[in-house]
C-alpha positions as CSV (number, residue, x, y, z in Angstrom):
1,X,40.2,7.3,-2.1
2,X,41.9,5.0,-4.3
3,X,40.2,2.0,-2.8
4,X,39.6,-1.7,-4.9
5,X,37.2,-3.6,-3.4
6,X,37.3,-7.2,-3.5
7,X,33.7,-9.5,-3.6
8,X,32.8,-12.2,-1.4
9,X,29.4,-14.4,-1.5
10,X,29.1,-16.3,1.4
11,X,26.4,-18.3,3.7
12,X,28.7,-18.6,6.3
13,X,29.4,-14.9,8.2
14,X,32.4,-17.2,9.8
15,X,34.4,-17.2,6.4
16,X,34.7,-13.5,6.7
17,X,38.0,-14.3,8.4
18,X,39.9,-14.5,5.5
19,X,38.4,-11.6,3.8
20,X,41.0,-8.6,3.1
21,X,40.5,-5.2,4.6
22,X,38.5,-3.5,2.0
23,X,35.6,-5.6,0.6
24,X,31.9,-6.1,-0.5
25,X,30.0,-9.0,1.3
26,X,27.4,-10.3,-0.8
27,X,24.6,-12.8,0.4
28,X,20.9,-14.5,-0.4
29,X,18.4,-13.5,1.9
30,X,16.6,-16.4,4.1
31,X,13.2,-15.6,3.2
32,X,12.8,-18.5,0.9
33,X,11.0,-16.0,-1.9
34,X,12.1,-16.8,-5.5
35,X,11.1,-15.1,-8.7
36,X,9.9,-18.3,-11.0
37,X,12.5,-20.6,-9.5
38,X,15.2,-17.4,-9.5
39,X,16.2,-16.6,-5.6
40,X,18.1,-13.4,-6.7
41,X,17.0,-11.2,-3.3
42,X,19.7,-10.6,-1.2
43,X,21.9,-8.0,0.8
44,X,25.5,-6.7,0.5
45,X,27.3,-4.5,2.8
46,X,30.3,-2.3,2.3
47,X,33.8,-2.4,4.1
48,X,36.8,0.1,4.6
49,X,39.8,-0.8,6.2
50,X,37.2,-3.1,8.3
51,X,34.5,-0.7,9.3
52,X,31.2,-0.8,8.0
53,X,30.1,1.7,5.9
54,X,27.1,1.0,3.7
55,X,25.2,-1.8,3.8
56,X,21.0,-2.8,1.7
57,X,19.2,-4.7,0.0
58,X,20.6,-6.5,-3.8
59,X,19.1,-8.1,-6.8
60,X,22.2,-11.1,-7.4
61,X,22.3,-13.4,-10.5
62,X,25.7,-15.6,-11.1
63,X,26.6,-17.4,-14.0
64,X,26.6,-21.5,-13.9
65,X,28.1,-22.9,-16.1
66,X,31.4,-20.8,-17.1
67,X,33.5,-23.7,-18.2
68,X,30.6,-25.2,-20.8
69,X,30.6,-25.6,-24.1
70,X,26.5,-24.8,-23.6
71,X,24.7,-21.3,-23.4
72,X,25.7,-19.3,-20.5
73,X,23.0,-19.6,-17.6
74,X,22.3,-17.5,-14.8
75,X,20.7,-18.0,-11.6
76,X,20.1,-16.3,-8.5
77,X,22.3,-16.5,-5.7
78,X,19.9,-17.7,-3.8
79,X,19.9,-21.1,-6.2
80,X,23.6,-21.9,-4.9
81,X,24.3,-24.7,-2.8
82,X,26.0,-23.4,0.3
83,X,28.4,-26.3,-0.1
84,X,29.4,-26.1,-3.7
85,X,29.2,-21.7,-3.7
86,X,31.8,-20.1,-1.8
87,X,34.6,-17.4,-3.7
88,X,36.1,-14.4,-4.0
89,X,35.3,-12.5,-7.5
90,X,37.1,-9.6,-8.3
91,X,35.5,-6.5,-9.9
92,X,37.1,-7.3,-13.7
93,X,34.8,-11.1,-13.7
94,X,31.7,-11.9,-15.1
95,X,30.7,-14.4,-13.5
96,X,28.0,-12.3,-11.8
97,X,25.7,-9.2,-12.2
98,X,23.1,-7.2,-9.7
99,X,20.8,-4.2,-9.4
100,X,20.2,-2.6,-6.5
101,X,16.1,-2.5,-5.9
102,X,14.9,1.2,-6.0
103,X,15.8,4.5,-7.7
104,X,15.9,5.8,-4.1
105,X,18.6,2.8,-3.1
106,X,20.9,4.5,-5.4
107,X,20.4,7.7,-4.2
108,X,21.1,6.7,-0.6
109,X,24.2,4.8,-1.6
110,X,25.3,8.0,-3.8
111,X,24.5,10.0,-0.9
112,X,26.3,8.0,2.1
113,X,29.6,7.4,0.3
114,X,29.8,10.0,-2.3
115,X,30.2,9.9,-6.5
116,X,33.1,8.3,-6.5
117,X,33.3,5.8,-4.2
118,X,29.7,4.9,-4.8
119,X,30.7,4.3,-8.5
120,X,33.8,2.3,-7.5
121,X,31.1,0.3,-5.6
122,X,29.0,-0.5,-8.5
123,X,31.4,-1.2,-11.0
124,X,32.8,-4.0,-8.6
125,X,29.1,-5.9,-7.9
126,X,28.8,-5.4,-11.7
127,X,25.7,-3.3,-11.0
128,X,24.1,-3.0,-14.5
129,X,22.5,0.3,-14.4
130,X,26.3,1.5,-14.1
131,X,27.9,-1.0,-16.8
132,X,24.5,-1.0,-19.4
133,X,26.2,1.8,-21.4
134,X,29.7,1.0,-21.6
135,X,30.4,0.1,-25.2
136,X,33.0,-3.0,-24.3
137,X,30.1,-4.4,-22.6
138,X,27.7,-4.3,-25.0
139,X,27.9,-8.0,-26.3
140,X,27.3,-9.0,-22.6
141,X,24.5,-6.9,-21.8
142,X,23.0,-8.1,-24.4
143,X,23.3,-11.3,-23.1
144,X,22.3,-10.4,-19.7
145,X,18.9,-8.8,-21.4
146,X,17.7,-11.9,-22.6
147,X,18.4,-13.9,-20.0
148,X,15.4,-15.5,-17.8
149,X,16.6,-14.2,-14.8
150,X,16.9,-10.9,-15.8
151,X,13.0,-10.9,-17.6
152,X,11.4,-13.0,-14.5
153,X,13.3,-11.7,-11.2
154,X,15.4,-8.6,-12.0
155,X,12.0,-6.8,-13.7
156,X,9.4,-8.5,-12.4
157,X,8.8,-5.6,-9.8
158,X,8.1,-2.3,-11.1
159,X,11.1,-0.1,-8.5
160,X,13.9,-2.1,-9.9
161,X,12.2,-1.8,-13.0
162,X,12.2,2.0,-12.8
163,X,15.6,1.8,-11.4
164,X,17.3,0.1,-14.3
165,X,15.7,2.9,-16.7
166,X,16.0,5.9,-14.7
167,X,18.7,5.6,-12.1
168,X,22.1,6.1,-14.6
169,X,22.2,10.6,-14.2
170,X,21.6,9.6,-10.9
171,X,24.8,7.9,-10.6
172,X,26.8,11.0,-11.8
173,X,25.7,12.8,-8.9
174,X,22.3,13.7,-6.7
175,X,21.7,17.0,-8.5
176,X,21.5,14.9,-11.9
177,X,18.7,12.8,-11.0
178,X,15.7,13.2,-13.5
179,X,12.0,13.8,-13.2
180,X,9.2,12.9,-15.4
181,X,10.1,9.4,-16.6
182,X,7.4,7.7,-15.2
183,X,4.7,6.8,-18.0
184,X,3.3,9.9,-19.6
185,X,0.3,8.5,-21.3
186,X,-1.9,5.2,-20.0
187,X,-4.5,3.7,-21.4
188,X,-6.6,2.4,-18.6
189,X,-9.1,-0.6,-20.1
190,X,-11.5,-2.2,-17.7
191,X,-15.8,-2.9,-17.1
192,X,-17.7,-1.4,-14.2
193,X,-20.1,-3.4,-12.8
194,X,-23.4,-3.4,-13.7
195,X,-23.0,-1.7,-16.9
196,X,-23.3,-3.8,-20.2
197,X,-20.0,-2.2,-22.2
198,X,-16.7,-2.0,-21.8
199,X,-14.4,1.5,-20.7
200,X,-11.6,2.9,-21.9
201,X,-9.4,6.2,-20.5
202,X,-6.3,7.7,-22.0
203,X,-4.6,9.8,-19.1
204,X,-2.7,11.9,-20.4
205,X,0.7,13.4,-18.3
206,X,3.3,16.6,-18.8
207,X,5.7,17.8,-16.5
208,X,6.4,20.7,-18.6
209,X,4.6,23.3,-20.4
210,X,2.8,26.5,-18.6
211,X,-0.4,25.1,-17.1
212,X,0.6,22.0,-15.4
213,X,-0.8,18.7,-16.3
214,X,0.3,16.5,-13.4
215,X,-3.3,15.5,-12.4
216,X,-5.9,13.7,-14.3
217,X,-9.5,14.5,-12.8
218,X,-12.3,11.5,-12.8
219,X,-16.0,13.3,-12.3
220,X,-19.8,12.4,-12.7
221,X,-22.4,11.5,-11.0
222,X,-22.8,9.0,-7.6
223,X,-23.1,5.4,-9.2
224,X,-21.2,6.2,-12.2
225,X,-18.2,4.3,-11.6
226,X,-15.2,7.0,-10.8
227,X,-14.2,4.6,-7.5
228,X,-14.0,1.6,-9.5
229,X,-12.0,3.4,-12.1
230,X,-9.3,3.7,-9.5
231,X,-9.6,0.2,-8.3
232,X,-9.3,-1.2,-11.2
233,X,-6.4,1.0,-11.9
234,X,-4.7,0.2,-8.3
235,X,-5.2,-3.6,-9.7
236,X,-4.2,-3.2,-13.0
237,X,-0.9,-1.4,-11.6
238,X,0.0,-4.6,-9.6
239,X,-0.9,-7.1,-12.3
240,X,-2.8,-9.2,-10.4
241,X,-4.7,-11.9,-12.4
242,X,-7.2,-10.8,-14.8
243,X,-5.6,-7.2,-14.7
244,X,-2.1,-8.0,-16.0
245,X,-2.7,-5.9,-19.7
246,X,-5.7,-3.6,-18.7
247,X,-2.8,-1.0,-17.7
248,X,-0.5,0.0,-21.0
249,X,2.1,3.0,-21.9
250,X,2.0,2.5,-25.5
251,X,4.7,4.7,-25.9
252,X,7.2,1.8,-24.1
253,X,8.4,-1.1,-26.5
254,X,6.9,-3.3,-24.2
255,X,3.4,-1.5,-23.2
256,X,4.6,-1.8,-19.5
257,X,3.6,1.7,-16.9
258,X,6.9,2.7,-15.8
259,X,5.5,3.3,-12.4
260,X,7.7,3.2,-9.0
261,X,5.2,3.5,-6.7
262,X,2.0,3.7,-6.0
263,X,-0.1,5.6,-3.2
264,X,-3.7,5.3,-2.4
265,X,-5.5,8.0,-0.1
266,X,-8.7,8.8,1.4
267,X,-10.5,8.8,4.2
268,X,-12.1,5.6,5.9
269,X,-14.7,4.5,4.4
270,X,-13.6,5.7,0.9
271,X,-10.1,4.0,1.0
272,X,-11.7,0.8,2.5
273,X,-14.7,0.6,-0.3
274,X,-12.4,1.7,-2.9
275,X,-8.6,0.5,-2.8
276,X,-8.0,-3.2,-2.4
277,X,-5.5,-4.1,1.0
278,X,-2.0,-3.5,0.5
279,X,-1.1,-6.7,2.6
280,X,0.2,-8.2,-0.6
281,X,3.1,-10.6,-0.2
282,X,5.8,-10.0,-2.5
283,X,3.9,-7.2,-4.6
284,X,5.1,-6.3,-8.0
285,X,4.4,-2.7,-7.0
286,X,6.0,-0.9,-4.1
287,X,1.9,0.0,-3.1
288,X,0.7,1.7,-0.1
289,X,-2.9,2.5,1.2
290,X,-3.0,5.2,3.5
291,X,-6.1,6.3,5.2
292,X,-6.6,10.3,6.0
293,X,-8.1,10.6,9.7
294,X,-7.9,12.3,12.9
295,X,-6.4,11.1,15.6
296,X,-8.9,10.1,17.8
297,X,-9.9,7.8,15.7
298,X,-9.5,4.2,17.4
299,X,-7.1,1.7,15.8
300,X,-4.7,4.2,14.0
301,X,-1.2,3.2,14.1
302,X,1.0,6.1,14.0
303,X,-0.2,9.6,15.0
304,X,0.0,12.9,13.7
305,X,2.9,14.0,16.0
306,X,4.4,10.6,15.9
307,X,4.6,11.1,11.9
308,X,6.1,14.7,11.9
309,X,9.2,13.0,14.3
310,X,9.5,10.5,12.2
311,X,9.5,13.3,8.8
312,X,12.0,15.3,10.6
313,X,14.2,12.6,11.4
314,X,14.5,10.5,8.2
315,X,17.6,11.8,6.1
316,X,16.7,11.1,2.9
317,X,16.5,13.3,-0.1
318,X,14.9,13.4,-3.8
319,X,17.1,14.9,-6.3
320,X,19.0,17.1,-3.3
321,X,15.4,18.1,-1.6
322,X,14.8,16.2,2.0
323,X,11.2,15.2,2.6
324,X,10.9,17.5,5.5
325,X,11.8,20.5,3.3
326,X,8.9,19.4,0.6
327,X,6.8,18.5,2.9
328,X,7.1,22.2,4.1
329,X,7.0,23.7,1.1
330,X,3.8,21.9,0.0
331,X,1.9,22.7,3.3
332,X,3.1,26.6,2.8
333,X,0.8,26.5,-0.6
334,X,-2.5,25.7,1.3
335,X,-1.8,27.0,5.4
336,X,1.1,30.3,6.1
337,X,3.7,27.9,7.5
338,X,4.6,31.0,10.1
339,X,1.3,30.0,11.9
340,X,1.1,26.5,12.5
341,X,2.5,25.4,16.0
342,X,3.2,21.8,17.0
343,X,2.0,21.5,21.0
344,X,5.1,20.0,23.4
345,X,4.4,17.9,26.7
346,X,6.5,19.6,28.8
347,X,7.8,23.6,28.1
348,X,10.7,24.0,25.7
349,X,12.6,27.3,26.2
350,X,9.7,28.3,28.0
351,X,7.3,27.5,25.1
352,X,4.2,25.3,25.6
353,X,4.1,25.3,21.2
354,X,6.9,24.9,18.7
355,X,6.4,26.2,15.5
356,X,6.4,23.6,12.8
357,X,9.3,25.2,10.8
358,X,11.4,25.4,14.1
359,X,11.2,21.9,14.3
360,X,13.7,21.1,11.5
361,X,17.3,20.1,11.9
362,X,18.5,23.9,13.5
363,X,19.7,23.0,17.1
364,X,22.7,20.6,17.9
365,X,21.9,17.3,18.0
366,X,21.6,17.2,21.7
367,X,18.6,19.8,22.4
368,X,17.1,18.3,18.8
369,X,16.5,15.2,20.1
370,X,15.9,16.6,23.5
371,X,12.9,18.9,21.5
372,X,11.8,15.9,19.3
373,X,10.7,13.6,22.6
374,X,9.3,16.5,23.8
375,X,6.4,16.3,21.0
376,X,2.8,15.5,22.3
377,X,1.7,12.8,20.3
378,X,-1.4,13.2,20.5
379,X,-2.3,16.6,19.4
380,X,-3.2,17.9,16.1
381,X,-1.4,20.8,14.6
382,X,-3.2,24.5,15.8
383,X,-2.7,27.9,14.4
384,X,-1.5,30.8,16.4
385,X,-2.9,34.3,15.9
386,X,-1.8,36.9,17.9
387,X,-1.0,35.7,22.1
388,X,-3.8,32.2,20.8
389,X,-3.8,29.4,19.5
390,X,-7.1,27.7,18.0
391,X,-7.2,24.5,16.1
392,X,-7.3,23.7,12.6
393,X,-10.3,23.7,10.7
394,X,-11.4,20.1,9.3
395,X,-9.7,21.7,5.9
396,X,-6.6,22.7,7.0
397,X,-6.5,19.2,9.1
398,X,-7.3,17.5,5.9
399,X,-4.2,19.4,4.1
400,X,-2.1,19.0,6.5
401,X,-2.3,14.8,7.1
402,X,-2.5,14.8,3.3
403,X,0.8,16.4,2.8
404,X,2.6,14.5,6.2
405,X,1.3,11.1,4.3
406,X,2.4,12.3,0.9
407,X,6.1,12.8,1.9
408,X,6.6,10.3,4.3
409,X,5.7,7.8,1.4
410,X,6.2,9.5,-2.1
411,X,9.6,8.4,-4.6
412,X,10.8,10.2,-7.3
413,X,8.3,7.8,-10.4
414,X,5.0,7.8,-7.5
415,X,1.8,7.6,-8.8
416,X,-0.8,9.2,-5.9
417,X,-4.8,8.1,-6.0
418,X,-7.5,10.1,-4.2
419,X,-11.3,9.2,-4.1
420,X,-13.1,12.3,-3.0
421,X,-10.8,14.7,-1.2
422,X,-13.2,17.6,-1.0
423,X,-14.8,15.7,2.1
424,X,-14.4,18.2,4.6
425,X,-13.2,20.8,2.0
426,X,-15.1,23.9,1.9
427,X,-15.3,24.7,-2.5
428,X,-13.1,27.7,-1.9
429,X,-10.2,25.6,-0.5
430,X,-9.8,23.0,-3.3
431,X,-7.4,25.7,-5.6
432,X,-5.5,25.7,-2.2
433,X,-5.6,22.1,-1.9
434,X,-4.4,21.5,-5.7
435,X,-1.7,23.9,-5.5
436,X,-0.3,22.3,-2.5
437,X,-0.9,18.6,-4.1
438,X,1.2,19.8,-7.3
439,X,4.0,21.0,-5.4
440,X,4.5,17.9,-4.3
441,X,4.2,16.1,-7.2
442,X,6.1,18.8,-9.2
443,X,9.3,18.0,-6.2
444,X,9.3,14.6,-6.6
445,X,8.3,13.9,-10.3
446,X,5.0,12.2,-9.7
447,X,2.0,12.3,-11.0
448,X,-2.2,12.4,-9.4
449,X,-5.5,10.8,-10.6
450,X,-8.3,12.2,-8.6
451,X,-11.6,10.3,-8.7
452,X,-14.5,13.6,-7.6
453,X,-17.9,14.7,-7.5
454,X,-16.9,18.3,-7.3
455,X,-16.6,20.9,-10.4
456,X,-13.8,22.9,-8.6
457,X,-11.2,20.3,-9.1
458,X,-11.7,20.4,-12.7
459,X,-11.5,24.1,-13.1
460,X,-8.0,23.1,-11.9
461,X,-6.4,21.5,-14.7
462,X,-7.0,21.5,-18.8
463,X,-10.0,19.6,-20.3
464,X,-7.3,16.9,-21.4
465,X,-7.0,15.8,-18.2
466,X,-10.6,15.2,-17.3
467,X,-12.6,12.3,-17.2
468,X,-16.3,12.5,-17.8
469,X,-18.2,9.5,-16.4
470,X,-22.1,9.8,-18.4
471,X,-25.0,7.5,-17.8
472,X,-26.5,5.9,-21.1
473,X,-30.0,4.5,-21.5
474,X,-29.7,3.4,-17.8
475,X,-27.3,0.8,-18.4
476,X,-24.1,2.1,-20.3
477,X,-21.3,4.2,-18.9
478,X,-19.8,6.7,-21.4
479,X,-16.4,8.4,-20.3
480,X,-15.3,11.4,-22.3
481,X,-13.5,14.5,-22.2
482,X,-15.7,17.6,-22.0
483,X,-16.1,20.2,-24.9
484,X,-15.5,22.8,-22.3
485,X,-12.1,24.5,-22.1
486,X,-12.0,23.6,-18.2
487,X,-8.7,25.4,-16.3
488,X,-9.9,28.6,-15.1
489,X,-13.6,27.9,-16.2
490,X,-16.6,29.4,-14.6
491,X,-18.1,27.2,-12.3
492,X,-21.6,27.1,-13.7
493,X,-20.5,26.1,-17.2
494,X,-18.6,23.0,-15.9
495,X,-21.3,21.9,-13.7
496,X,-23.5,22.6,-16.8
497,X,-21.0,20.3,-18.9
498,X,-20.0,17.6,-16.9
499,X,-23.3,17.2,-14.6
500,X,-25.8,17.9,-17.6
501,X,-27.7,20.2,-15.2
502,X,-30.7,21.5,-18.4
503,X,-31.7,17.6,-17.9
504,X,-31.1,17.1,-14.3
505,X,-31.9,20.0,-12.1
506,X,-35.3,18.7,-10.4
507,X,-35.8,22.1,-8.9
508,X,-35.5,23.8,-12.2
509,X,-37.7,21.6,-13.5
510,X,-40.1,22.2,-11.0
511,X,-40.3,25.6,-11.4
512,X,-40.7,25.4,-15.2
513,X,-43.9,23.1,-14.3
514,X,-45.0,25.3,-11.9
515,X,-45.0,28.5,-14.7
516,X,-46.7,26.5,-17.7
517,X,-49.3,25.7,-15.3
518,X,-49.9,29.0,-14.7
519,X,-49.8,30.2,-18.0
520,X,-46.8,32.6,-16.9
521,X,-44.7,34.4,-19.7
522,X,-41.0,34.8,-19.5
523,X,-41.1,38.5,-19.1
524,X,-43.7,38.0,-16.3
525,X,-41.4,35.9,-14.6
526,X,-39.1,38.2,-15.0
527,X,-40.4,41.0,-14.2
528,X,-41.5,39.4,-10.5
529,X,-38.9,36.9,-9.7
530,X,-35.5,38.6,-11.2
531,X,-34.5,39.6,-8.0
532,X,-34.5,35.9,-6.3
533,X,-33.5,33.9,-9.8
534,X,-29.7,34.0,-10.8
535,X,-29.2,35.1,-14.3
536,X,-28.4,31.5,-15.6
537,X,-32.2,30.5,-14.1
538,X,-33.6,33.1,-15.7
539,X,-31.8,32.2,-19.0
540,X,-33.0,28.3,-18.5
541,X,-36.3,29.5,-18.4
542,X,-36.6,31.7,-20.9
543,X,-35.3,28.2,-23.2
544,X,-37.8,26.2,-21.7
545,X,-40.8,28.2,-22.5
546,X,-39.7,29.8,-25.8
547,X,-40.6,33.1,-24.8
C-alpha cells in the first residue's frame, strides 16, 4: 500500500466532512485529567479509503508558538481552545509530536495493520519512539526531551515510560520485540513498623544464564516484616507520597524502575492485609490487585469459567505468543494439560466436558462461539482419569487461578507479587508451582518477588535472590542473604539457615532439658532413641551436651 495519510485534530466530529479519504483523526479526551497543567491524553483512529481500520488511545503535545521569536513551547492538545485549534498537519510538520501509551499499544497497532502500514502510521502522528533515532531529527528530539510536557505528562506514567525505551525492535516487526528490559537490579529502601532501624534490599534480576533468576524470595519468621516489604514495594512502585525515591534502578541515568506493570496476588485475607487498593485514579503504574479464590466465594466478580472465555477470546499476543497459548503452556508445568476438562451446561458433540486444550481457536467461528456460551460458569476445572472425572485438589485449584490471573493481566516489562502462595500447597508441589510461575515470566519477560514462610521456595532459586528477614535484640530487623548455597539445597540446611532452628526449636530444646536432667549421655541416647531421632536430632544433641 502506498498510502499518505493526512492528520486532522478536531473537537468537532462534524468537520470530518472535509477530511480526504485516507486520514488520521486525532482528538483530546473529555475526561478533564491533565498531567501538571499538560492535557496530552487523547485518542486517534485510522482511515482507508473511508473505513475504519485502527483506532486507541494517544499521548498529544503541539507546539504554540511556531511564529515567535521566543523558545518553542509545547502543550497538550487538550490545552487548545476549540475555537482557535482546528487544522490539517501533514506528516513532514513539526508542529506536533505523540506516543502511543503501552508497549502492548504498539504491538496491537503492528499487529492489526501490519509493519509497513503501521510505520507509515507513526511517522505521520510524529510518534517519537519511531522518529527518536533518525539522525535528521536529532536537534529536535533533543528539544522535545527537555521539554516540560514531555518530563511531566509523556513520562509521568511508567507504560509509556517503558514504551518510549523499549518499544523501537518492536516496530520492525512482532518477532523483534525484546525481553528483559525491565530493571534488573532495585534497591528497595523503607522501615517496618515497630522496629527502630531502617531496611534496605538489593533484588537482584537475570533473564539469562543456566539457573534462572527471575524470582527474588523474601523469608523469616511471622512478625518479621516480609508483607510489609511488598507493600512498601507496591507503594514505592507507584510513587505515592513519602515513597517517591524508596524504589531505585541505579543502573538508569535517572534511578527510575523501568517497570510496566505491576501485579499483586494472593488470597483474601493476604492481598487485603498486605497490597494497598488498586482504585487509584490516574495511577502512575498500570497496577492491579488480584485476589486468588474459589468460586463460591461471595462477592467475586468474574468467575473461573467466565475468565477462561474471556482468555480464549482476547487476540492479543506478546512477542508472537497469544495469552491463551502461555497460559497453556504454564499450566502444562504444574497439571498434564491432557487431563483437565472444562464442564459445559448443555452436551457439546455429545460431551458433558471439554478438554481445556480443545477449547482454543480449532473450530469455525460459528460452532466456537456456539462451544464458548456453552461454558458453565460456575464450575471449577476437574481432572479426568479413565471413564471419571474428580475435582482438583486445593493445589492444583490454586495453580490453575494463579496462571488464568497471570495471563489475563501480565505485559511484556510486569512485575508479579505474591505473599504466601504455599497456602493450600502441599511442600512437594511448590517445584511444580515455581516452574509453572517461571514459564510465565520467562514468555512474557517479567520478573517475581515472593514474600514466604516456606524453605521449599528458596531451594528454588540461587542464594542471590533471597531475602533473609532476622530478629535482633527484639527490636531490629536484619535482612540478609544466607551463607547457604540455596538452589537445590537440602531442606534441613535451609530451614537451619534461614529459621535459625539450634536457637529456636522448642521441642529440641525440650528434649536436651529433659536428658541433662537425667544425667543421660549421648551414646545412651543413642543407643535407646536412634530409631525415633532423625540423624540431624541426634547430631544437635550430641552438640548440646558435648558428649
Amino acid at each position: 500500500m502506498d498510502e499518505t495519510f493526512q492528520v486532522y485534530f478536531s473537537h468537532n466530529v462534524s468537520l470530518k466532512k472535509d477530511f480526504s479519504d485516507t486520514y488520521i483523526s486525532i482528538e483530546p479526551t473529555s475526561s478533564g485529567w491533565n498531567d501538571f497543567i499538560f492535557k496530552t491524553h487523547s485518542s486517534f483512529q485510522v482511515f482507508i479509503n473511508n473505513e475504519l481500520v485502527f483506532e486507541d488511545k494517544i499521548l498529544v503535545a503541539v507546539q504554540v508558538n511556531n511564529d515567535s521569536d521566543d523558545p518553542i513551547e509545547y502543550v497538550g492538545l487538550g490545552n487548545i481552545e476549540n475555537n482557535i485549534f482546528y487544522s490539517e498537519v501533514v506528516s513532514t510538520n513539526r508542529l506536533f509530536f505523540s506516543l502511543l501509551p503501552s508497549i502492548g499499544a504498539y504491538r496491537n497497532l503492528i499487529k492489526t495493520l501490519g509493519t509497513d502500514l503501521a510505520s507509515k502510521v507513526l511517522k505521520a502522528i510524529n510518534d517519537l519512539v519511531y522518529l527518536k533515532d533518525n539522525p535528521k531529527l536529532i536537534t529536535w528530539m533533543q528539544e522535545i526531551l527537555s521539554s516540560d510536557v514531555f518530563s511531566k505528562s509523556f513520562m509521568r506514567n511508567s507504560e509509556p515510560f517503558f514504551a518510549f525505551h523499549n518499544a523501537e525492535n518492536l516496530i520492525k516487526g512482532l518477532e523483534f520485540e525484546e525481553f528483559g528490559n525491565l530493571s534488573n537490579n532495585l534497591n528497595l529502601s523503607f522501615k517496618l513498623d515497630g522496629y527502630v532501624n531502617n531496611h534496605s534490599i538489593d533484588l537482584k534480576f537475570s533473564s539469562d544464564g543456566l539457573i534462572p533468576k527471575r524470582i527474588n524470595i523474601l523469608i523469616g519468621e511471622n512478625g518479621t516484616g516480609k508483607s510489609q516489604a511488598l507493600n512498601h514495594f507496591v507503594r514505592a512502585s507507584l510513587q505515592q507520597r513519602n515513597y517517591a525515591n524508596s524504589l531505585i534502578d541505579h543502573h538508569t541515568e535517572s534511578g527510575r524502575p523501568m517497570i510496566s506493570r505491576l501485579l499483586a496476588i494472593g488470597t483474601p485475607g493476604e492481598t487485603n492485609n498486605t497490597y494497598p487498593k488498586d482504585s487509584i485514579k490516574n495511577s502512575k503504574l498500570n497496577y492491579r490487585r488480584l485476589i486468588l479464590t474459589r468460586n463460591s466465594r461471595p462477592g467475586v466478580s468474574r468467575t473461573i469459567g467466565e475468565s477462561l472465555v474471556q482468555l480464549v477470546r482476547v487476540d492479543e499476543s506478546i512477542r508472537e505468543q497469544d495469552r491463551w497459548g502461555i497460559f497453556l503452556r504454564s499450566i502444562d508445568k504444574a497439571i498434564p494439560l491432557s487431563l483437565i476438562r472444562i464442564k459445559l451446561k448443555n452436551k457439546f458433540d455429545g460431551l458433558d466436558y471439554i478438554s481445556l486444550d480443545n477449547l482454543g481457536r480449532n473450530l469455525n467461528e460459528e460452532r466456537q462461539l456456539e462451544l464458548w456460551s456453552n461454558i458453565n460458569s460456575g464450575a471449577e476445572p476437574m481432572m479426568q482419569f479413565g471413564e471419571n472425572v474428580y475435582p482438583m485438589s486445593s493445589g492444583q485449584l490454586s495453580f490453575f487461578k494463579f496462571a488464568l490471573l497471570a495471563c489475563l493481566n501480565i505485559e511484556n516489562g510486569s512485575f508479579v507479587l505474591l505473599d504466601e502462595p504455599e497456602t493450600h500447597l502441599h511442600p512437594s508441589l511448590i517445584s511444580d508451582f515455581v516452574s509453572l510461575l517461571d514459564t510465565i515470566l520467562e514468555q512474557t519477560g517479567s520478573y517475581a518477588l515472593i514474600a514466604t514462610h516456606s524453605p521449599y521456595f528458596v531451594r528454588e532459586v540461587a542464594r542471590e535472590q533471597v531475602h533473609v528477614f532476622k530478629r535482633l535484640n527484639g527490636n531490629e530487623i536484619q535482612i540478609v542473604n544466607p551463607r547457604l548455597k540455596t538452589f537445590g539445597a537440602n531442606i534441613g540446611d535451609i530451614s537451619y539457615f534461614v529459621f535459625d532452628e539450634d536457637e529456636g526449636n522448642a521441642l529440641h530444646q525440650l528434649v536436651v532439658n529433659k536428658v541433662k536432667r537425667l544425667e543421660l549421655s549421648y551414646t545412651e541416647v543413642k543407643e535407646k532413641y536412634q530409631s525415633e531421632l532423625s540423624t540431624e536430632m541426634l547430631h544437635l544433641l550430641k552438640e548440646s551436651l558435648g558428649n
